[in-house]
C-alpha positions as CSV (number, residue, x, y, z in Angstrom):
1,X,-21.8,22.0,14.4
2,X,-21.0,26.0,14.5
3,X,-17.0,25.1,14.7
4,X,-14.2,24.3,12.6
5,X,-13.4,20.6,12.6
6,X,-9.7,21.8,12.5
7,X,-8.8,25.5,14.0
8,X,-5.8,26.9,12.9
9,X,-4.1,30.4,15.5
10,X,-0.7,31.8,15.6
11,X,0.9,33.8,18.5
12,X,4.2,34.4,20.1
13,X,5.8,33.0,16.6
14,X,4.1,29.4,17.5
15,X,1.3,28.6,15.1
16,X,-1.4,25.7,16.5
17,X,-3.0,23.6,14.7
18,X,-5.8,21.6,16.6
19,X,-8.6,19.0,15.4
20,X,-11.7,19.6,17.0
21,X,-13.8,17.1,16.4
22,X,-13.8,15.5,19.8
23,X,-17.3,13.7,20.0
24,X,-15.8,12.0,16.6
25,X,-12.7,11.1,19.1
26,X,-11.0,13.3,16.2
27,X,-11.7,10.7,13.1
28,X,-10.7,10.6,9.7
29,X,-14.1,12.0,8.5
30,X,-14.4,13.8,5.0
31,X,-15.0,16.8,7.1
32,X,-12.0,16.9,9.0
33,X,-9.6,15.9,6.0
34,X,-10.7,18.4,3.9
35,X,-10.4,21.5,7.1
36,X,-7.3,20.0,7.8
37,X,-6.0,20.4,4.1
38,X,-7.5,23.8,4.5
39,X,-6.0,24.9,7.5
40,X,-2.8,23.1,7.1
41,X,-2.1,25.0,4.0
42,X,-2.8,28.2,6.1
43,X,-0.2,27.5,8.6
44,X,2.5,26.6,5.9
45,X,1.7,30.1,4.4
46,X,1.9,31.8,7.4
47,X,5.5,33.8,7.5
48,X,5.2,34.7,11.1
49,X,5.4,31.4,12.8
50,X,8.8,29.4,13.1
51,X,7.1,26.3,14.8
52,X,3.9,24.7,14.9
53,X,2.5,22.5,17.1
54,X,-0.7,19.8,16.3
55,X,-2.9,18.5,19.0
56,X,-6.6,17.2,19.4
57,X,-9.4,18.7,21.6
58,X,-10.7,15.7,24.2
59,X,-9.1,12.1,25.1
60,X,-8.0,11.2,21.3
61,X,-5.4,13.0,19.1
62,X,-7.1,11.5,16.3
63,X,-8.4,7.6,16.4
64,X,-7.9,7.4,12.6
65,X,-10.5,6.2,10.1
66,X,-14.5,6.1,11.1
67,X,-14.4,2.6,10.6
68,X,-18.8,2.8,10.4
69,X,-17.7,5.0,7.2
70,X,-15.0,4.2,5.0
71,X,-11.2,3.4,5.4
72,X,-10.6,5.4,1.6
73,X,-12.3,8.2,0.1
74,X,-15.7,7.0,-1.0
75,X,-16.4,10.1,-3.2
76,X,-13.5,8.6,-5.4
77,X,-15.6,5.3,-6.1
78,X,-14.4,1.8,-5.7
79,X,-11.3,0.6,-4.1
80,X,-8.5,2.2,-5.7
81,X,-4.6,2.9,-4.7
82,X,-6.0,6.5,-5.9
83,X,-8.9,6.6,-3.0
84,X,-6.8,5.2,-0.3
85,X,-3.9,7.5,-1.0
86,X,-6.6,10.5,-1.2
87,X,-7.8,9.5,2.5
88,X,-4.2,10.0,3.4
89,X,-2.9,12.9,1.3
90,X,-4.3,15.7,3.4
91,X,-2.0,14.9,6.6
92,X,1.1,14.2,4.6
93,X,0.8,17.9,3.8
94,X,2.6,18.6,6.9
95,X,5.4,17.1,4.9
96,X,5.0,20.5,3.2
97,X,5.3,22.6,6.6
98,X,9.3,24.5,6.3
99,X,9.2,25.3,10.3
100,X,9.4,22.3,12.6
101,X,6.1,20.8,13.6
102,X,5.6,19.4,17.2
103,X,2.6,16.8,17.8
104,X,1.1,17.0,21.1
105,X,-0.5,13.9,21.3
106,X,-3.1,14.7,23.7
107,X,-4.8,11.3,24.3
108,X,-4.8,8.1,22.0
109,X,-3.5,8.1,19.1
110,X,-4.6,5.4,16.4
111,X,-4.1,4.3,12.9
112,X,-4.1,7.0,10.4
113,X,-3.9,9.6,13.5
114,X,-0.9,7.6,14.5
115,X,0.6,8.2,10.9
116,X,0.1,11.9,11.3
117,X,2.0,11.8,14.4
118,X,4.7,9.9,12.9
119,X,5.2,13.1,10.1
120,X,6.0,15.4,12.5
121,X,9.7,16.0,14.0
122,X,8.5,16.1,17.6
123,X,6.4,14.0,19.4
124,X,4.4,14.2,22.7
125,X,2.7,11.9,24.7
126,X,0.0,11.7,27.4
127,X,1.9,9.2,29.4
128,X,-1.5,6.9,29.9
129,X,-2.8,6.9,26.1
130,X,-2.6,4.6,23.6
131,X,-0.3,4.8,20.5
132,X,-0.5,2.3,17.6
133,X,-1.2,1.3,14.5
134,X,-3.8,-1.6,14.8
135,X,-4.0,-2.1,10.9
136,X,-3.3,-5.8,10.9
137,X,-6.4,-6.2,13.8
138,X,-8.6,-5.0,11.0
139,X,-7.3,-7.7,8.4
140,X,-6.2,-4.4,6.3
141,X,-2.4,-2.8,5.1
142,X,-1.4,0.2,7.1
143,X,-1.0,3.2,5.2
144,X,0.1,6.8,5.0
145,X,3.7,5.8,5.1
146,X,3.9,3.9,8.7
147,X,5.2,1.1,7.1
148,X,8.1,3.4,6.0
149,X,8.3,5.8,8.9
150,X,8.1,3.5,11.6
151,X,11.0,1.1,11.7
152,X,13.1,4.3,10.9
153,X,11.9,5.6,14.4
154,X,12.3,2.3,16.6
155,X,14.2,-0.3,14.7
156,X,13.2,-2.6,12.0
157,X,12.2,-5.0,14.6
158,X,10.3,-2.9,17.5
159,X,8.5,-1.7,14.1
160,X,7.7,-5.2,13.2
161,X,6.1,-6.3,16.6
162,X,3.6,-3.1,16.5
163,X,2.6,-3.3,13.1
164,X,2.7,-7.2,13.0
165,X,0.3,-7.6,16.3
166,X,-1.5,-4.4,15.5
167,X,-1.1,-4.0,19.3
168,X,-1.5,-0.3,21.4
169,X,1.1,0.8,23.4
170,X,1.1,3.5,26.4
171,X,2.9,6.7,26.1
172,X,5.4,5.6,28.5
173,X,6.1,2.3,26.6
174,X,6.1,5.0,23.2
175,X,9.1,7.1,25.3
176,X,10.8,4.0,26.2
177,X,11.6,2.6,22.8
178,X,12.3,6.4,21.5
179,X,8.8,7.4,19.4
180,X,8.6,10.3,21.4
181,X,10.8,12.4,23.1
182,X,8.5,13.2,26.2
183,X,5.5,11.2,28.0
184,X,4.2,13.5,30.8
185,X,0.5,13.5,32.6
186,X,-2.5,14.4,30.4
187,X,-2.5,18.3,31.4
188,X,1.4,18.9,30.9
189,X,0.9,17.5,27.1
190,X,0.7,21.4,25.5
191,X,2.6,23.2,27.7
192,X,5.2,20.4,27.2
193,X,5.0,21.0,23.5
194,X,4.9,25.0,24.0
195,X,7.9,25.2,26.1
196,X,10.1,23.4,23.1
197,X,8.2,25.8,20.9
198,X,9.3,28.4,22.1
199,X,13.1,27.0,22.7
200,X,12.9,26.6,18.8
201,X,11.5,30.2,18.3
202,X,14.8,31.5,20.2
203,X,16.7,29.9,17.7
204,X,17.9,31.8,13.9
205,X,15.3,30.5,12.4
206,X,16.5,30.1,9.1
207,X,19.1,28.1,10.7
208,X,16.6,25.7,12.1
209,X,14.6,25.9,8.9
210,X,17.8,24.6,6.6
211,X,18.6,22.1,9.5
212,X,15.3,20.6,9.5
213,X,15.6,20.6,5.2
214,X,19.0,18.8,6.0
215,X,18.1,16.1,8.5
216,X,15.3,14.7,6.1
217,X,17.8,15.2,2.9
218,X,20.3,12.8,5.0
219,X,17.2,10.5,6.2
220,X,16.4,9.6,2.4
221,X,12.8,10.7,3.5
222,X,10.6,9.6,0.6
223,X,7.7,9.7,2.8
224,X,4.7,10.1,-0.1
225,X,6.3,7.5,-2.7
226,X,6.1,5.3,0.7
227,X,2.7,6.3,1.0
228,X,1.4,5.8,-2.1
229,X,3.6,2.1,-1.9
230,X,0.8,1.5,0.5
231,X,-2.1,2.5,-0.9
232,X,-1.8,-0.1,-3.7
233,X,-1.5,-2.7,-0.6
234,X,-4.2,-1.0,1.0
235,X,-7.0,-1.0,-1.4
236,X,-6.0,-4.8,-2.3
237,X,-6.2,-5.9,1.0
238,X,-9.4,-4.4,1.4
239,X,-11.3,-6.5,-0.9
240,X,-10.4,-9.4,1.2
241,X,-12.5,-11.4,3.6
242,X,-10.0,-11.0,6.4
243,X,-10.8,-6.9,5.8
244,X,-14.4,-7.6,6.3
245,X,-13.9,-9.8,9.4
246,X,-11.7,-7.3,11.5
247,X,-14.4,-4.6,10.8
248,X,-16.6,-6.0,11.6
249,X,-15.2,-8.1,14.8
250,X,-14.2,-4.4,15.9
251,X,-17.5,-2.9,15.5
252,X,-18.9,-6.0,17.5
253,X,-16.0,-6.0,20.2
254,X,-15.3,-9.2,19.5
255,X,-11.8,-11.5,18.4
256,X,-11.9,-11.8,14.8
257,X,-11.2,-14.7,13.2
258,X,-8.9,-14.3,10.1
259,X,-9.2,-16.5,7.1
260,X,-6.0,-15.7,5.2
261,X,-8.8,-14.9,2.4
Protein backbone atom coordinates (compact mmCIF):
# COMPACT_ATOMS: atom_id res chain seq x y z
CA UNK A 1 0.00 0.00 0.00
CA UNK A 2 3.40 2.25 0.13
CA UNK A 3 2.43 3.25 3.96
CA UNK A 4 2.83 2.05 7.29
CA UNK A 5 -0.38 0.45 8.63
CA UNK A 6 0.63 2.21 11.95
CA UNK A 7 2.98 5.52 11.84
CA UNK A 8 4.70 6.28 14.79
CA UNK A 9 6.39 10.67 15.10
CA UNK A 10 7.50 12.49 18.09
CA UNK A 11 7.65 16.35 18.55
CA UNK A 12 7.39 18.97 21.15
CA UNK A 13 7.90 15.98 23.84
CA UNK A 14 4.42 14.41 22.53
CA UNK A 15 4.98 11.20 20.65
CA UNK A 16 1.82 10.05 18.13
CA UNK A 17 0.94 6.93 17.47
CA UNK A 18 -1.76 6.68 14.58
CA UNK A 19 -3.28 3.54 12.67
CA UNK A 20 -3.51 4.06 9.16
CA UNK A 21 -5.33 1.76 7.73
CA UNK A 22 -8.43 3.76 7.04
CA UNK A 23 -10.07 1.81 3.89
CA UNK A 24 -9.74 -1.27 6.54
CA UNK A 25 -11.88 1.32 8.92
CA UNK A 26 -8.51 0.56 11.02
CA UNK A 27 -9.21 -3.41 11.59
CA UNK A 28 -7.52 -5.93 13.55
CA UNK A 29 -5.60 -7.24 10.47
CA UNK A 30 -2.24 -9.34 10.88
CA UNK A 31 -0.73 -6.34 9.30
CA UNK A 32 -1.74 -3.77 11.59
CA UNK A 33 -1.09 -5.95 14.83
CA UNK A 34 2.19 -6.73 13.93
CA UNK A 35 3.17 -2.58 12.87
CA UNK A 36 1.51 -1.74 15.92
CA UNK A 37 3.71 -4.17 18.09
CA UNK A 38 6.45 -2.60 16.01
CA UNK A 39 5.85 0.87 16.46
CA UNK A 40 4.41 0.64 19.90
CA UNK A 41 7.65 -0.70 21.12
CA UNK A 42 9.29 2.34 19.37
CA UNK A 43 7.39 4.82 21.23
CA UNK A 44 7.93 3.12 24.71
CA UNK A 45 11.77 3.32 23.84
CA UNK A 46 11.70 6.64 22.87
CA UNK A 47 13.25 8.87 26.03
CA UNK A 48 12.21 12.14 24.60
CA UNK A 49 8.49 11.97 24.80
CA UNK A 50 6.56 12.32 28.17
CA UNK A 51 3.06 11.60 26.61
CA UNK A 52 1.67 9.86 23.80
CA UNK A 53 -1.35 10.14 22.13
CA UNK A 54 -3.14 7.19 19.79
CA UNK A 55 -5.58 8.00 17.09
CA UNK A 56 -6.86 6.51 13.70
CA UNK A 57 -6.71 8.14 10.22
CA UNK A 58 -10.61 8.36 8.72
CA UNK A 59 -14.18 7.78 10.50
CA UNK A 60 -12.98 4.67 12.76
CA UNK A 61 -10.35 4.56 15.56
CA UNK A 62 -10.16 1.06 14.94
CA UNK A 63 -13.52 -1.23 14.26
CA UNK A 64 -11.82 -4.22 15.88
CA UNK A 65 -11.46 -7.64 14.32
CA UNK A 66 -12.03 -8.23 10.24
CA UNK A 67 -14.78 -10.24 10.99
CA UNK A 68 -14.43 -11.77 6.83
CA UNK A 69 -10.93 -12.93 8.49
CA UNK A 70 -10.55 -14.20 11.79
CA UNK A 71 -11.50 -13.11 15.39
CA UNK A 72 -7.80 -15.02 16.76
CA UNK A 73 -4.57 -15.34 15.06
CA UNK A 74 -5.02 -17.96 12.34
CA UNK A 75 -1.20 -18.44 11.87
CA UNK A 76 -1.43 -20.03 15.42
CA UNK A 77 -3.90 -22.85 14.17
CA UNK A 78 -7.11 -23.88 15.69
CA UNK A 79 -8.93 -22.17 18.37
CA UNK A 80 -6.87 -21.77 21.26
CA UNK A 81 -6.82 -19.43 24.53
CA UNK A 82 -3.11 -19.05 23.02
CA UNK A 83 -4.46 -17.63 19.42
CA UNK A 84 -7.05 -15.44 20.93
CA UNK A 85 -4.75 -13.94 23.45
CA UNK A 86 -2.03 -13.44 20.48
CA UNK A 87 -4.80 -11.32 18.52
CA UNK A 88 -4.84 -9.26 21.54
CA UNK A 89 -1.31 -9.08 22.93
CA UNK A 90 0.05 -6.48 20.59
CA UNK A 91 -2.36 -3.54 22.05
CA UNK A 92 -1.97 -4.54 25.65
CA UNK A 93 1.66 -3.42 24.96
CA UNK A 94 0.59 0.01 25.74
CA UNK A 95 0.26 -1.48 29.19
CA UNK A 96 4.15 -1.32 28.71
CA UNK A 97 4.12 2.60 27.79
CA UNK A 98 5.84 4.53 31.35
CA UNK A 99 4.47 8.12 30.00
CA UNK A 100 0.74 8.67 29.99
CA UNK A 101 -1.02 7.69 26.84
CA UNK A 102 -4.05 9.76 25.51
CA UNK A 103 -6.56 7.97 22.88
CA UNK A 104 -8.05 10.28 20.55
CA UNK A 105 -10.82 8.39 19.46
CA UNK A 106 -11.31 9.93 16.18
CA UNK A 107 -14.50 8.12 14.90
CA UNK A 108 -16.05 4.71 16.06
CA UNK A 109 -14.61 2.79 18.14
CA UNK A 110 -15.48 -1.04 18.27
CA UNK A 111 -14.62 -4.30 19.82
CA UNK A 112 -11.00 -5.02 20.12
CA UNK A 113 -10.41 -1.08 19.10
CA UNK A 114 -12.74 -0.35 21.90
CA UNK A 115 -10.33 -2.51 24.25
CA UNK A 116 -7.37 -0.56 23.16
CA UNK A 117 -9.08 2.50 24.05
CA UNK A 118 -9.98 1.22 27.33
CA UNK A 119 -5.75 0.70 28.10
CA UNK A 120 -5.06 4.04 27.84
CA UNK A 121 -5.35 6.74 30.80
CA UNK A 122 -7.14 9.28 28.69
CA UNK A 123 -9.84 9.15 26.52
CA UNK A 124 -11.37 11.24 23.66
CA UNK A 125 -14.29 11.17 21.82
CA UNK A 126 -15.84 12.39 18.52
CA UNK A 127 -19.05 13.34 20.15
CA UNK A 128 -21.20 11.63 17.09
CA UNK A 129 -19.27 8.09 17.01
CA UNK A 130 -19.99 5.03 18.27
CA UNK A 131 -18.18 3.34 21.21
CA UNK A 132 -18.87 -0.37 22.24
CA UNK A 133 -18.08 -3.60 22.60
CA UNK A 134 -20.69 -5.59 20.51
CA UNK A 135 -19.12 -9.01 21.47
CA UNK A 136 -22.32 -10.59 22.72
CA UNK A 137 -24.12 -9.46 19.06
CA UNK A 138 -21.59 -11.85 17.51
CA UNK A 139 -22.53 -14.88 19.94
CA UNK A 140 -18.70 -14.58 21.04
CA UNK A 141 -16.78 -13.53 24.78
CA UNK A 142 -15.22 -10.16 24.64
CA UNK A 143 -11.65 -10.10 25.17
CA UNK A 144 -8.53 -8.12 25.69
CA UNK A 145 -9.48 -7.42 29.20
CA UNK A 146 -12.92 -5.33 28.70
CA UNK A 147 -14.60 -7.59 30.81
CA UNK A 148 -12.11 -6.43 33.51
CA UNK A 149 -11.49 -2.80 32.51
CA UNK A 150 -14.85 -1.86 31.89
CA UNK A 151 -17.02 -1.98 34.98
CA UNK A 152 -13.87 -0.44 36.70
CA UNK A 153 -14.56 2.72 34.43
CA UNK A 154 -18.57 2.95 34.63
CA UNK A 155 -19.78 0.81 37.39
CA UNK A 156 -20.41 -2.88 37.59
CA UNK A 157 -23.80 -2.27 36.28
CA UNK A 158 -23.40 0.49 33.34
CA UNK A 159 -20.62 -2.23 32.35
CA UNK A 160 -23.13 -4.90 32.43
CA UNK A 161 -25.80 -3.30 30.11
CA UNK A 162 -22.97 -2.61 27.28
CA UNK A 163 -21.35 -5.68 27.34
CA UNK A 164 -24.68 -7.68 28.06
CA UNK A 165 -26.71 -5.95 24.89
CA UNK A 166 -23.52 -5.66 22.95
CA UNK A 167 -25.05 -2.26 22.17
CA UNK A 168 -23.06 1.16 20.67
CA UNK A 169 -23.10 4.19 22.39
CA UNK A 170 -22.36 7.89 21.14
CA UNK A 171 -19.44 9.80 22.45
CA UNK A 172 -21.68 11.98 24.25
CA UNK A 173 -23.56 9.07 26.02
CA UNK A 174 -19.53 7.62 26.50
CA UNK A 175 -18.84 11.37 28.46
CA UNK A 176 -21.99 11.07 30.33
CA UNK A 177 -21.41 7.92 32.21
CA UNK A 178 -17.47 8.92 32.68
CA UNK A 179 -15.55 6.63 29.74
CA UNK A 180 -14.09 9.59 28.55
CA UNK A 181 -13.14 12.74 29.87
CA UNK A 182 -14.07 14.87 26.69
CA UNK A 183 -16.70 14.42 23.69
CA UNK A 184 -16.11 17.34 21.29
CA UNK A 185 -16.94 17.63 17.31
CA UNK A 186 -15.01 15.41 14.92
CA UNK A 187 -12.13 18.06 14.04
CA UNK A 188 -11.47 19.18 17.80
CA UNK A 189 -10.75 15.30 18.58
CA UNK A 190 -6.55 15.88 18.25
CA UNK A 191 -6.15 19.18 19.19
CA UNK A 192 -8.33 18.20 22.18
CA UNK A 193 -5.93 15.40 23.01
CA UNK A 194 -2.77 17.72 22.09
CA UNK A 195 -3.67 20.50 24.33
CA UNK A 196 -3.78 17.90 27.53
CA UNK A 197 -0.52 16.63 25.98
CA UNK A 198 1.06 19.32 26.29
CA UNK A 199 -0.47 20.28 29.92
CA UNK A 200 1.20 16.84 30.94
CA UNK A 201 4.59 17.82 29.21
CA UNK A 202 4.64 21.02 31.57
CA UNK A 203 4.57 18.79 34.33
CA UNK A 204 8.07 17.07 36.26
CA UNK A 205 7.78 14.37 34.43
CA UNK A 206 9.11 11.85 36.57
CA UNK A 207 6.55 13.00 38.90
CA UNK A 208 3.80 12.16 36.42
CA UNK A 209 5.61 9.02 35.44
CA UNK A 210 5.65 7.51 39.31
CA UNK A 211 2.05 8.94 39.59
CA UNK A 212 0.83 7.15 36.76
CA UNK A 213 2.95 3.81 38.24
CA UNK A 214 0.98 4.58 41.50
CA UNK A 215 -2.65 5.04 40.34
CA UNK A 216 -2.51 1.50 38.59
CA UNK A 217 -0.50 -0.03 41.73
CA UNK A 218 -3.67 1.27 43.87
CA UNK A 219 -6.18 0.08 40.97
CA UNK A 220 -4.97 -3.66 41.46
CA UNK A 221 -4.56 -3.38 37.55
CA UNK A 222 -3.96 -6.94 36.44
CA UNK A 223 -5.00 -6.04 33.09
CA UNK A 224 -3.11 -9.14 31.01
CA UNK A 225 -4.06 -12.05 33.62
CA UNK A 226 -7.67 -10.37 32.80
CA UNK A 227 -6.87 -10.82 29.32
CA UNK A 228 -5.73 -13.99 29.11
CA UNK A 229 -9.03 -14.91 31.69
CA UNK A 230 -10.74 -14.10 28.38
CA UNK A 231 -9.11 -15.69 25.92
CA UNK A 232 -9.90 -19.13 27.33
CA UNK A 233 -13.75 -17.89 27.22
CA UNK A 234 -13.10 -16.55 23.91
CA UNK A 235 -11.83 -19.46 21.92
CA UNK A 236 -14.63 -21.75 23.71
CA UNK A 237 -17.26 -19.67 22.80
CA UNK A 238 -16.09 -19.58 19.40
CA UNK A 239 -16.70 -23.12 18.58
CA UNK A 240 -20.29 -22.50 19.27
CA UNK A 241 -23.18 -22.23 16.92
CA UNK A 242 -24.30 -18.97 18.43
CA UNK A 243 -20.51 -17.63 17.23
CA UNK A 244 -21.30 -18.78 13.77
CA UNK A 245 -24.78 -17.15 13.65
CA UNK A 246 -23.78 -13.56 14.83
CA UNK A 247 -21.04 -13.70 12.10
CA UNK A 248 -22.67 -14.37 9.96
CA UNK A 249 -26.10 -12.44 10.69
CA UNK A 250 -23.45 -9.38 10.80
CA UNK A 251 -21.98 -10.01 7.50
CA UNK A 252 -25.65 -10.40 6.16
CA UNK A 253 -27.05 -7.28 8.07
CA UNK A 254 -29.46 -9.10 9.45
CA UNK A 255 -30.86 -10.09 13.40
CA UNK A 256 -29.35 -13.14 14.36
CA UNK A 257 -31.01 -15.67 15.89
CA UNK A 258 -29.12 -17.27 18.92
CA UNK A 259 -29.44 -20.89 19.84
CA UNK A 260 -27.85 -21.01 23.27
CA UNK A 261 -25.65 -23.76 21.30
Amino acid sequence: MGTRAVEYESADWIGILTLNRPEQRNAMSPELLDAFSEQIEVARNDADIRCLVITGKGRCFSAGADLRSSLQRDDLGKPSREASYAMYEPFLQVLDVRVPVIAALNGHTVGGGFGLALLADIRIANRDSKYGANFARLGIHSGLGISYLLPRLVGPAQAAELLFTGSLIRGSEALRIGLVSHAVDADEVLPTAFRIARAITASAPLAVQTMKASIRRGLGWEIRKAAIEEAGFQAQSLNTEDAKEGISAVLQKREPEFRGK
